[in-house]
N, C-alpha and C positions, 0 to 999 in steps of 0.2 A: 514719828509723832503724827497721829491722826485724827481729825476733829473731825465730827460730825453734828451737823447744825438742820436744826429744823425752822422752816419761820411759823411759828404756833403762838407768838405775840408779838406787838409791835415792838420796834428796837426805844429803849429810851434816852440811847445815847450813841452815836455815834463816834468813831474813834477819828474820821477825818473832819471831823467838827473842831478836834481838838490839838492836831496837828501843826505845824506852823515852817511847813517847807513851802508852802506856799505854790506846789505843783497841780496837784485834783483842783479839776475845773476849768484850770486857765489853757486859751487857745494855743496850744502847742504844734508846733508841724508835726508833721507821721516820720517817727523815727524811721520807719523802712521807704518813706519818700525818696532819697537818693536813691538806692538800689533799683525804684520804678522807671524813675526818669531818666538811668543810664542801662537799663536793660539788664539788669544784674539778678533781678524781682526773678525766677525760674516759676513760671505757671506751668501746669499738668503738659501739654502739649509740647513743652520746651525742652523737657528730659528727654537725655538719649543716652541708652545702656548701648553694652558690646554687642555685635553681634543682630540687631534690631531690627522687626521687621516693622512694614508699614500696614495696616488692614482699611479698606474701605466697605462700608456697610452699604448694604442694597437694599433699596427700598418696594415696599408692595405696590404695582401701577394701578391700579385697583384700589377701590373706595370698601368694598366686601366681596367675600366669596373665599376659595383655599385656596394654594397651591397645588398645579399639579405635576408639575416636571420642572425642574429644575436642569438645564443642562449643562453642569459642570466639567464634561471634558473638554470640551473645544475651548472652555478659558482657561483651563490648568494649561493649556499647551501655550500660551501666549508666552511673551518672549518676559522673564522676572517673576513669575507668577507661583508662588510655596504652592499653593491651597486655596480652597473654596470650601469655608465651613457652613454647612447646613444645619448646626444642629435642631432639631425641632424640638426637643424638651427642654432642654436650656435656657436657649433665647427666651429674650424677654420679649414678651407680648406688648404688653403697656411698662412706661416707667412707672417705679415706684411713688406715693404718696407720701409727701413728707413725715415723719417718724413713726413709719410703721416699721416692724420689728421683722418682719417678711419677706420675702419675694413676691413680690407683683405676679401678676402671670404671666406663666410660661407657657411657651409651645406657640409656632409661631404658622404651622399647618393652613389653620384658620388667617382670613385675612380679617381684621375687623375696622381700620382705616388706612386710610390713601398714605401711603409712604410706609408703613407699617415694617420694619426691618427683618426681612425674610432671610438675607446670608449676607458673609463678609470674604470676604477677595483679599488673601493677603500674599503682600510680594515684594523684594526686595526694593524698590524703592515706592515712596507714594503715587509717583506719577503713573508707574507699571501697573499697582492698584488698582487706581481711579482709572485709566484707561480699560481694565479688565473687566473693571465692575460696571461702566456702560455696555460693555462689551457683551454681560452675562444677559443667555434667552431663557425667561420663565413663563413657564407658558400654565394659566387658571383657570377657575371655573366662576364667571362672574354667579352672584346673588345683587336681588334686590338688595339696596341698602336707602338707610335713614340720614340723609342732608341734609336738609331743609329745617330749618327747629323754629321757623314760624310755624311752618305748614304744617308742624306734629304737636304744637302748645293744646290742642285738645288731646292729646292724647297722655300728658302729664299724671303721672302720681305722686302722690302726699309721700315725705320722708319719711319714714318711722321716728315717732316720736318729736318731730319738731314743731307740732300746733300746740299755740301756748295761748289760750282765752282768758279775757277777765272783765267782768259785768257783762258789758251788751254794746259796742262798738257800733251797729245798727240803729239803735235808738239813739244814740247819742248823737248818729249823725241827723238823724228826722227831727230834733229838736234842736241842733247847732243853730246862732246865730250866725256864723259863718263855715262852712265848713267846703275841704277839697277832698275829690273824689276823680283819680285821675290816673291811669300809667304812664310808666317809664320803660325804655327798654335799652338796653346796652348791647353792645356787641362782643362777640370772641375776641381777647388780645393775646398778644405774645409777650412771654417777658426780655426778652431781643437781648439778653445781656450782652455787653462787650466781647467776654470771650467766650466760643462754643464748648460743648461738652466735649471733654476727651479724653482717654483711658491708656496709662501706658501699666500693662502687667505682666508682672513675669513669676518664676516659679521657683521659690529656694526649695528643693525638695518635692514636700508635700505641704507647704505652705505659699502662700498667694499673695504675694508681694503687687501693688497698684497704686498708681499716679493717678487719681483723680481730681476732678474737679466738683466738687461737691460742700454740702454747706454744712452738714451734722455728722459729721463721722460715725460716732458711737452707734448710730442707728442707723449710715449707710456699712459698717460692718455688718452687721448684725443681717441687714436682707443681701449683701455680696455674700454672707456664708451660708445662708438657707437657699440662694440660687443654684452656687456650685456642691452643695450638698456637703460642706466642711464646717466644722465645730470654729466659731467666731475667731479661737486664740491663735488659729492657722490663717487667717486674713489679717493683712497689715493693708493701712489704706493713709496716703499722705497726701495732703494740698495745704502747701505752705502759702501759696497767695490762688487765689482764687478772683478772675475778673467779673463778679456780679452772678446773684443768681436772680433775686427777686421771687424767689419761689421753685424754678424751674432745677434747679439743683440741690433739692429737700431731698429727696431719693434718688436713687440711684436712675440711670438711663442704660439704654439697650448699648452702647457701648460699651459698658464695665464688661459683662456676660460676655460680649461677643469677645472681646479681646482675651477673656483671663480663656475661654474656651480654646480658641487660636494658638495661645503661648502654651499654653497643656500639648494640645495636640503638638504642636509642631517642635517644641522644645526650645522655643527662643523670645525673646521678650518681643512683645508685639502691641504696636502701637495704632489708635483709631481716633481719629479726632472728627468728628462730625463737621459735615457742610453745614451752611447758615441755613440751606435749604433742610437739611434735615433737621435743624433744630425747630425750625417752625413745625416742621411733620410730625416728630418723633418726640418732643420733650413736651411738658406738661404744659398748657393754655389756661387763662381763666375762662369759664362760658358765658356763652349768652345771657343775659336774666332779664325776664320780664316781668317787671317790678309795679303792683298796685297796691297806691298811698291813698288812705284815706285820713282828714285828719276834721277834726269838729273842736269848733271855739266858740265860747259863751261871748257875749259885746262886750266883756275885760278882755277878748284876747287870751283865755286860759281855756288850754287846751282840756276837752273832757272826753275826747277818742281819740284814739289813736290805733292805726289796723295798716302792717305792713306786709302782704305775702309777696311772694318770689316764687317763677319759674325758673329754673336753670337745665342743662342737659347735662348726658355724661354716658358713658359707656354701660352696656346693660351687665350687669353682674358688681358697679361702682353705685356707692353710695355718697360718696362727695356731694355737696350742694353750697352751690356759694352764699354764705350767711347774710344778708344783703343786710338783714335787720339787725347787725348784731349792737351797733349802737344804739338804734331805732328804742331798743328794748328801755337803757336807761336813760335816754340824751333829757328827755323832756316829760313832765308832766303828764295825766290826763287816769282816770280812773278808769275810762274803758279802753282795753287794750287787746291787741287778737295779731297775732306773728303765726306765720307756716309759711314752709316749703313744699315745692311739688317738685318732681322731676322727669326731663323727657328723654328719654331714650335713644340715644346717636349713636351711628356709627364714622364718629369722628374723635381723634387723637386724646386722650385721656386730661378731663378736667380736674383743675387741683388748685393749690394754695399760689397764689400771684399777687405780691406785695401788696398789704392790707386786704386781706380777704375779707370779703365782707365790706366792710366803710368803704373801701375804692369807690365801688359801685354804688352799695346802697345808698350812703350819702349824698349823692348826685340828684339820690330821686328823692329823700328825708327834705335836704336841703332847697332842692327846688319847692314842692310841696309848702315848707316852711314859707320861702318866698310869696306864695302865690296867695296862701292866707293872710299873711301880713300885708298886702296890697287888698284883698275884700275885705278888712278888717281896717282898712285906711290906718293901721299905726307899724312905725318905723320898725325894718326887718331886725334892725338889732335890739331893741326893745323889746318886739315879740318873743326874739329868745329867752332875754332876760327873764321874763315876765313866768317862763314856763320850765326853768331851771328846779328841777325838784328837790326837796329837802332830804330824801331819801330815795333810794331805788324803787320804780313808780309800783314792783309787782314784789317782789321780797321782803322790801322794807330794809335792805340793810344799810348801812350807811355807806359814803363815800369814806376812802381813809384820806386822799387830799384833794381838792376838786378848786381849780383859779377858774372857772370859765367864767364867771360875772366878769372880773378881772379883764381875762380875756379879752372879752368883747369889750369894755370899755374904754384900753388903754388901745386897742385896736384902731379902733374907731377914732380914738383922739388923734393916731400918731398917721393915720390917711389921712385925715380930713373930713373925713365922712359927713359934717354936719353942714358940708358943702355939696353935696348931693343933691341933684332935683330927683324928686321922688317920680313926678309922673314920665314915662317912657318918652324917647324921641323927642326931647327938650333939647339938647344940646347939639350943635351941627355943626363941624370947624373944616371948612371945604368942603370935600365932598367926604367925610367922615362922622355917622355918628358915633356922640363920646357916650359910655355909662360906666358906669359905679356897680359893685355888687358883691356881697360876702357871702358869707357861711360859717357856721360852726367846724373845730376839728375835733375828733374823740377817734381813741384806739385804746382797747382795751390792754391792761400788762398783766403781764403774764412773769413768774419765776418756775425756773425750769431747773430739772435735778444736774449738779455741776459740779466739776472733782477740779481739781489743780494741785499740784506740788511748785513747794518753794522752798529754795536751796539758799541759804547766805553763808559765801563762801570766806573761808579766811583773808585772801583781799582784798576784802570788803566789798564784791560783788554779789549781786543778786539773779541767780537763774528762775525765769517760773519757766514750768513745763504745762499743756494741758493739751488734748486733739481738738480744743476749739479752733474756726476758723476765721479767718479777716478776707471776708467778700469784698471789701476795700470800703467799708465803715470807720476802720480806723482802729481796732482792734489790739494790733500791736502795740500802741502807743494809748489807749486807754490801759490795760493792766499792767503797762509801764508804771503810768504815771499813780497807778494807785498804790502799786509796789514801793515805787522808791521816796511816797509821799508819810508810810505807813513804817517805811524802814527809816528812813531820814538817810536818804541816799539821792543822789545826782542820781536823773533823768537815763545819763548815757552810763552809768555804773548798772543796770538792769539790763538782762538782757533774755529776750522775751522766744521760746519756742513753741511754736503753735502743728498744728496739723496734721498730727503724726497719732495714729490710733497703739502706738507704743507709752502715748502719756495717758494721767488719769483722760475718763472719759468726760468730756462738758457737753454745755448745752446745746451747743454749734449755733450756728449765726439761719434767725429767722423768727415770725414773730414780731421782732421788738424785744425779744427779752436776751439777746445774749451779750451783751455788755453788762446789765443789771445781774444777769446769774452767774455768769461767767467769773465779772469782776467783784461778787460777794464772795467763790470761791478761794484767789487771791487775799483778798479782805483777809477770810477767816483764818487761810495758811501764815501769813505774816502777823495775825494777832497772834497766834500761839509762837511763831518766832520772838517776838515783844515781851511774851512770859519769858520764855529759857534766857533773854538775853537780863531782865529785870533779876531773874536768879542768882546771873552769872555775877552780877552787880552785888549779889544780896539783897537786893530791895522789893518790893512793891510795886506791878506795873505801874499800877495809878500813878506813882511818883518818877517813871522813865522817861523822858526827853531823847528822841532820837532824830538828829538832825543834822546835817553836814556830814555824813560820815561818821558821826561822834554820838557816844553815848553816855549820858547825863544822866546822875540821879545824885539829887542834894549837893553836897562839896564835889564827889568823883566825876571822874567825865575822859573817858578812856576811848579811842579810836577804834570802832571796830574789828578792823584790821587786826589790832593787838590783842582786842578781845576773845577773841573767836581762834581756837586753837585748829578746831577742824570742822568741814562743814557741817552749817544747821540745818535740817531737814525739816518740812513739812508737809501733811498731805492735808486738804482742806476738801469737804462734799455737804453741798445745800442742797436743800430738800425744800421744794414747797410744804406748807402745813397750816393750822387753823386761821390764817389771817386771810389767805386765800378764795375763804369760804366764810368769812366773819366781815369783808369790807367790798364794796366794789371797788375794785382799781380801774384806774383810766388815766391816761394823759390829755389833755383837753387842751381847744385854741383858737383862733378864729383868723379868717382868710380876709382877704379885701383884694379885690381887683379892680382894674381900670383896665376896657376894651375900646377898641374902634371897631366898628362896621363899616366899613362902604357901600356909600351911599348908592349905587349899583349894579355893585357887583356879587354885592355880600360877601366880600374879603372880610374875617375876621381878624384883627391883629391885637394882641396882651401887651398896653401899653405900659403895666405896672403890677407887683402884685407884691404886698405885705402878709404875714404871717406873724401872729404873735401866740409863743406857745409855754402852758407849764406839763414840766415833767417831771416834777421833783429836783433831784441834785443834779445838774448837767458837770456831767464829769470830763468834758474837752470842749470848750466853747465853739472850738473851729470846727473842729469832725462834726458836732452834733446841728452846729451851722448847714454842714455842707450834707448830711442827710437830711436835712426840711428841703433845700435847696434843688435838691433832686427828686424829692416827693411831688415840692410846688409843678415840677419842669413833669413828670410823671401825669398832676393833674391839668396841665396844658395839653398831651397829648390825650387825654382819654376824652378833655371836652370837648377837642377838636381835631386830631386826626385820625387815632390808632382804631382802626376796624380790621380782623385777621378775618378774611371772607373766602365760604367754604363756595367751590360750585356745587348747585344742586344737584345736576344731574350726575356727575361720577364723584365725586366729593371729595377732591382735591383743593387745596389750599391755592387762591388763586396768586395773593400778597407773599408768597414764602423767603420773601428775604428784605434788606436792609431798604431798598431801591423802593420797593412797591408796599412795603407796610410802613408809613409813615407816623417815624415818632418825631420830635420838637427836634428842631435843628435851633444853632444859634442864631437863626434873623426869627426864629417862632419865640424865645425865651426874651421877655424884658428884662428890665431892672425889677432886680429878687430883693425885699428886704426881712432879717430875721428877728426877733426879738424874744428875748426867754423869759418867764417871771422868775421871782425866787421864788421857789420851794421847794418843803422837805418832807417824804414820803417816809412815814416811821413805820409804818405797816406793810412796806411792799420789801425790802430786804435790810439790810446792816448800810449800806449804802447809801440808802436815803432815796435811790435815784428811781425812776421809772423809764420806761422805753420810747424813744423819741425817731427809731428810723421808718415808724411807719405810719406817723401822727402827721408829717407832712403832707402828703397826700391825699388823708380823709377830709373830705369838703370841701379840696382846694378845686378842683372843675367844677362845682357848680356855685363855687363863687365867679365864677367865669360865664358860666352857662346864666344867672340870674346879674350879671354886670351886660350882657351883651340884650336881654332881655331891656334893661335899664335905656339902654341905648337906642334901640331901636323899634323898639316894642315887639316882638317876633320871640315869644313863646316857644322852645323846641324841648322834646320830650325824648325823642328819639335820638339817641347820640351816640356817634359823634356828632358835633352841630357843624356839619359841611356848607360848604355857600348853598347849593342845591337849596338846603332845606330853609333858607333864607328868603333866596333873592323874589322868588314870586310873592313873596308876603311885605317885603319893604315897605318904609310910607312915601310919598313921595316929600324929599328935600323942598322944595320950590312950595310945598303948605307952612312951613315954621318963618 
């Protein structure tokens, strides 16, 4: 049985509305939590076939220019050592962009940045490897190359197609009562996930069996089979737990290639799992962006300009550009409006999609900006939002289909303290620490992405779902659990959930924000069509089916599933984005609050506190969806304040490339995190009700940081991260208050 669902109007009913197991929504542990916490969890790197070899990847020493010798004998003689594969067409140049349907480029000849994976070294154990692969002499031809992406921002070009004008943003600012006209600039991050990238592949035949680690299957098939030159249904690709991508694991990496190459060749499964060092070189980065806010308010306070561009950099032949505005466009008010990208041209490591693309950053500089007017306009930052929350989308006109941010902000604000806040800077001194206060708006837009699932209920009353979606450790598992056995009228641990495998229908894969909403409307659909056959088997009318405890109800009858169901039921269920998409704006919306210290001087900054109140629609695991704001928050601590991935200019090597020297928030950086959800219910974003909430953490939360430290000490920083450096000379002195 196969359903296919388009969303082409809003739902006006939802079926877990009407439910009464009482599972969707409520904070449940992650059913696969034991098997993490006793090592049972098998990530890509943990697989080991018969026979197995180990491969390490060798990096380009060199910022640009090609190879020109390679000298592969003298390390095939080393002592474990199969092979030394070079191939130059194969190899992946840059990793791939999340859900392009492609091969990135290939041919690895050309060096275009520092670490750039020229060959891999494979040999009976890892360490024989890794010792071979320092071991290998390549000897290049440098070129000048492009590091420096201050020193090249005049040399930027417009993206195709992303300047988007309306009225006259200039005049608006010549006639503002108050208006900010100022940059922002951000720096290169890495997405640092827990586990590195790694590829175990081997070869049934003429089909291409691999252990990845990756976050969309359907679409890291699709460019694994256009790499090695085979028709997609000969690549099987599995990652049954996957530890974090944040971005960096949307395509594929120079791993896959190099190992599925290696096991061809050599004829044995071979395994490559990337140094931490190579993940900073070799996997995808956010870029640099140099971000100018202009914003113009009448003496209400209501915004009548608003103009956000962005520089970003990126590989010359890539068109990525990180959308800094992509909130900017509906967040707020104002009739004149003017958004574009430019891009500068680097030869450094390939720019791409890094949790919240777009809002991460842009909001940093939206949200300060906001801040900075609400101070020349002497009325309260959360007011001024309020005041400029628009009725409709400022440039389409469409509507919102559900929008809490008044909401937001108000219960926000109530549940800080907020109205305990000294507004003017440098007020508050508790030793040698000043204290401040400081929020921000959240917005990330949602997104429903096309997603297949199959659902099997078995005669013992069990429930199988199948699908190659992924659980990056979002909680995945234990969402389309709980939607399953809430939908079937089954216990929790009677479901049981297989993910990862490009042998199931294809889904959404996890990124975005939208794969629990797409994912789990799949499920949805597959077990509504089980709901009919089983209302058949009854003889009745879904409408009047009750399925709960295992038991199935309709009017007098009420029959055990188990009994019901002679053999199993099948479903296959695939959603499709459609007219509502393009008929509503989606967003999930929210606002931050933080409380900083500054020292008084040293310019230590310490994050004494930080709330977060957010609506998403239906939150469908209170805890999971708890514990993804909670790492967005801890994401926006590190961007306000430490994480800078810093290229050297002169040979353009990554100088931070690992855990030690790129600093993300440890636990003495993270205060006390608090979460809070509104109700609501999204009829227009899928059957579920729900919207996307893993990436709404994190938009606005650093520069409710950045405009709380501001609060604090009165020191203004634009350039971020906001390190003591860019403090301490500016301090006031403690010994005036």
């Amino acid at each position: 049985m196969d359903v296919n669902f388009k969303m082409d109007k809003p739902v006006e009913r939802s079926l877990l509305d009407t439910t009464n197991q009482n599972i969707i929504s409520r904070p449940l542990d992650r059913i696969e939590g034991p098997l993490k916490v006793s090592g049972r969890a098998k990530y890509s790197a943990e697989f080991k076939l018969p026979n197995m070899a180990h491969g390490v990847l060798v990096g380009a020493a060199i910022g640009k220019g090609r190879v020109k010798e390679i000298d592969v004998k003298s390390v095939e003689a080393l002592p474990g050592v199969l092979m030394v594969v070079t191939d130059t067409e194969k190899f992946l140049r840059n990793p791939a962009q999340g859900m392009d349907t492609e091969a990135p480029k290939q041919g690895v000849t050309s060096i275009d940045y520092f670490g750039q994976p020229i060959a891999l070294v494979v040999a009976e154990t890892f360490e024989a490897a890794r010792n071979a692969a320092n071991a290998l002499s390549v000897t290049y031809e440098d070129a000048e190359g492009r590091f420096d992406f201050d020193a090249r921002i005049d040399t930027a070009k417009p993206k195709k197609d992303s300047e988007k004008n309306q009225g006259d943003v200039d005049d608006a600012m010549r006639s503002a009562h108050a208006n900010v006209d100022a940059k922002w600039t951000t720096p290169s991050q890495s997405s640092a996930a827990m586990e590195p990238h790694a590829s175990l592949a081997h070869w049934e035949g003429q089909k291409l069996v691999l252990y990845g680690s990756y976050q969309m299957l359907s679409s890291n098939r699709l460019q694994l089979a256009d790499a090695m030159g085979l028709d997609p249904e000969d690549v099987r690709i599995l990652a049954h737990y996957v530890g974090g991508g944040f971005g960096a694991k949307l395509g594929i990496g120079p791993e896959s290639v190099a190992a599925a190459v290696a096991a061809k060749d050599l004829g044995r499964p071979v395994r490559v799992v990337m140094t931490r060092q190579q993940v900073f070189e070799a996997t995808v980065r956010r870029s640099n962006t140099v971000q100018h806010l202009q914003l113009a308010a009448d003496a209400e306070g209501r915004l009548t300009g608003v103009s956000h561009e962005t520089i970003t950099g990126n590989l010359e032949g890539e068109d990525f550009s990180e959308p800094a505005s992509a909130a900017t466009q509906f967040l707020y008010s104002g009739a004149n409006r003017r958004f574009g990208n430019e891009i500068v041209l680097m030869d450094q490591v390939l720019a791409g999609s890094m949790r919240a693309p777009g809002e991460a950053v842009g909001m940093l500089a939206l949200e300060g900006a906001m801040d900075e007017l609400a101070e020349l306009l002497d009325v309260d930052p959360v007011e001024l939002r309020k005041r400029n929350i628009p009725e409709r989308h400022p440039t389409s006109d469409l509507p919102f289909s559900s929008r809490s941010l008044a909401e937001c902000l108000e219960i926000g604000a109530r549940d800080f303290g907020w109205s305990k806040r000294k507004s003017a800077p440098a007020s508050t001194l508790e030793g040698e620490w000043w204290i401040g206060h400081g929020m921000a708006t959240a917005a990330r837009s949602n997104m429903l992405i096309k997603s297949s699932a199959r659902v099997t209920l078995q005669p013992d009353g069990r429930a199988l779902v199948e699908t190659d979606m992924t659980d990056i450790g979002t909680g995945t598992y234990t969402i389309l659990a709980q939607i399953a056995a809430e939908l079937l009228g089954l216990p929790i641990d009677a479901v049981d959930i297989h993910l990862g495998d490009t042998n199931f229908p294809p889904a959404s894969g996890s990124g975005g924000s939208f794969g629990a909403a797409s994912a789990g409307t799949s499920v949805y659909l597959a077990c509504e069509k089980l709901r009919q056959t089983i209302a058949e088997k009854l003889g009745g009318e879904v409408e009047d089916l009750v399925l709960s405890d295992g038991m199935a109800r309709m009017g007098n009858t009420s029959e055990p599933l188990s009994e019901l169901i002679a053999e199993p039921l099948e479903a296959t269920a695939t959603v499709e984005p459609g007219e509502t998409g393009k008929a509503f704006v989606q967003a999930g919306f929210g606002a931050h609050f933080a409380e900083v210290a500054v020292h008084a001087h040293t310019g230590e900054v310490r994050v004494r506190r930080m709330e977060g109140t957010f609506a998403a629609g239906r939150i469908l695991n209170e805890k999971t969806a708890i514990s993804q704001c909670f790492g967005g928050m801890v994401f926006g601590i590190g961007t306000a304040l430490t994480e800078d991935m810093m290229h050297d200019h002169r040979y353009g090597h990554i100088v931070n490339r690992d855990l030690a020297e790129y600093h993300l928030p440890v636990n003495a950086d993270v205060p006390q995190l608090k979460v809070k959800f509104l109700e609501e219910r999204d009829h227009a974003a899928n059957p579920l009700l729900a919207k996307g909430i893993g990436e709404l953490g994190i938009s606005g939360a650093g520069a409710a940081i950045a405009n709380a430290i501001y609060n604090a000490c009165g020191v203004r920083v634009r350039d971020y991260p906001i390190t003591l450096d860019k403090l301490i000379d500016h301090l006031p002195d403690p010994k005036g208050l």
